[in-house]
N, C-alpha and C positions, 0 to 999 in steps of 0.2 A: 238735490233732486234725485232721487230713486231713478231706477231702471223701468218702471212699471208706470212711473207716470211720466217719463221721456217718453216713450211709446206710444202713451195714451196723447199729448201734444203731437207726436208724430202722424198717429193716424188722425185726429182733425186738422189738423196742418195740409194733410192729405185731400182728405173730404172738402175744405174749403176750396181747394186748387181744385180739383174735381168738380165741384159744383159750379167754381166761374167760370171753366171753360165750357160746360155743357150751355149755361148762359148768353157768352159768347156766341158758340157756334149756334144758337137759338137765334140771336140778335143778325150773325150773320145772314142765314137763312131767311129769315124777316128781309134783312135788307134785300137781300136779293131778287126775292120775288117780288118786291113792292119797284125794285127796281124794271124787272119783264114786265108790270102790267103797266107800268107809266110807257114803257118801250111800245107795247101793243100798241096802247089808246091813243098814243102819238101818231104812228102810224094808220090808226081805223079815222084820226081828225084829217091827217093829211091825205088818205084814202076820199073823205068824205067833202074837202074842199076841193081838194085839185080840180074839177068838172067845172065850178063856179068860177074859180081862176082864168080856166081857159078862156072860156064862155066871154068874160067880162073884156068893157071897154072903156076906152074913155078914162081910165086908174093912172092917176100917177103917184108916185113921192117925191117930194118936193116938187122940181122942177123936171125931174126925168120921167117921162111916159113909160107904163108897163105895156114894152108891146109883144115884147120878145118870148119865148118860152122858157130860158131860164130864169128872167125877170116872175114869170107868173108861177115859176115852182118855187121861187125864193118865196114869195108872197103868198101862196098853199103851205109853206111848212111856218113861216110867221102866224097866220091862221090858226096852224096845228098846236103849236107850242104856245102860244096865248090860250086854247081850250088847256091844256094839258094846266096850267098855271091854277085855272080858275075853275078847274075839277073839282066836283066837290063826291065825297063818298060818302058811302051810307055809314047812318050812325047806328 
C-alpha cells in the first residue's frame, strides 16, 4: 500500500467516524426531546385529571377505599401515565 492511498483509507476512515457521530448526536437529540414532550403531556394528563380525582367517591382498589389525598394523586398520575401509554401522534 502506497503513501497516497493510506491517506486516502485514512480520510474515509475519518469521514465514516464523523458521519456516525453526527448521527448519533442527531439520535441523541431525537431522544431527548421525544423524551420533554412525553414529560409535558404527562404532566398536562395529570394536570387534567387530578380535579376528577379529587372530586370522586365511592373508588376503590381492590378492597382499599380511595379516600385520602395521596391515595387520589396516586390514582391522577395512574390516569396520566395510561394516557401517556396510549398516546397516539400525528402521522
Amino acid at each position: 500500500m502506497n503513501d497516497d492511498a493510506f491517506k486516502a483509507a485514512e480520510k474515509r476512515g475519518y469521514a465514516r467516524g464523523y458521519q456516525a457521530g453526527k448521527a448519533r448526536r442527531k439520535a441523541d437529540i431525537d431522544r431527548e426531546q421525544r423524551r420533554k414532550a412525553d414529560q409535558a403531556f404527562l404532566e398536562r394528563a395529570f394536570i387534567a385529571a387530578f380535579p376528577a380525582c379529587i372530586a370522586l367517591q365511592g373508588w376503590s382498589r381492590g378492597d382499599a377505599p380511595i379516600k385520602s389525598l395521596p391515595d387520589k394523586t396516586r390514582l391522577a398520575w395512574d390516569f396520566a401515565e395510561e394516557a401517556l401509554k396510549q398516546r397516539r401522534t400525528a402521522k
